[in-house]
C-alpha positions in Angstrom: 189.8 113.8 50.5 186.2 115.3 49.5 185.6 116.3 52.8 188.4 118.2 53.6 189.2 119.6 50.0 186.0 120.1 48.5 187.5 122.5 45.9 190.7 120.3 44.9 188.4 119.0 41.8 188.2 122.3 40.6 191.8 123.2 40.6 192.4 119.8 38.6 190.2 120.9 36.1 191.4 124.4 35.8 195.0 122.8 35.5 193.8 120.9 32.8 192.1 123.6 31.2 195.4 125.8 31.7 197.5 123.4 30.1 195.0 123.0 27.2 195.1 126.3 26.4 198.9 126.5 26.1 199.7 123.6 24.4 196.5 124.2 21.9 198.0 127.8 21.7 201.7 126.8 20.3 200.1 124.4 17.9 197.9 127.0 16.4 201.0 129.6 16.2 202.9 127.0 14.7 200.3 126.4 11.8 200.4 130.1 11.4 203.4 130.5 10.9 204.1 127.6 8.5 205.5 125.5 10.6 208.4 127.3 12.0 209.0 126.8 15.7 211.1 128.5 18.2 211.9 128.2 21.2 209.2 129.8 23.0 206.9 127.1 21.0 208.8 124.3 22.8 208.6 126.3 26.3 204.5 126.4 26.0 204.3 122.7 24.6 206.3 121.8 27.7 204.4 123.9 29.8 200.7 122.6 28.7 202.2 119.2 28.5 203.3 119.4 32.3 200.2 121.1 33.4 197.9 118.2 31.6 200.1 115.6 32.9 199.8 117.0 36.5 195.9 117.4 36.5 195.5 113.7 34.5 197.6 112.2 37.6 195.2 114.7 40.1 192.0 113.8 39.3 193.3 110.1 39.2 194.1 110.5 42.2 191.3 112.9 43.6 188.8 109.7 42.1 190.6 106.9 43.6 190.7 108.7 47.3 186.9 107.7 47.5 
């Protein structure tokens, strides 16, 4: 896999990064707004939670391919 996607590693770890950032952002909005949530919360959690989920599994999967 390293030969023909050299990049691949660094789409994992944006992923990651992505989904960071959008889970990470609910949380803080939900601490700043004492603790009320709405839906749109729930929709980012989901989101980052996907997206860190999907990059875990990709880099797994991008290490095990050596």
């Amino acid at each position: 896999m390293h030969k023909q996607a050299p990049g691949i590693k660094v789409l994992w770890v944006f992923t990651l990064i992505v989904g960071l950032l959008l889970a990470g952002f609910a949380v803080v909005n939900i601490i700043v707004e004492e603790g009320h949530i709405t839906s749109q919360h729930w929709l980012l959690i989901g989101l980052g939670s996907v997206k860190i989920i999907g990059a875990i599994i990709g880099l797994w999967m991008f290490h095990r391919s050596d």
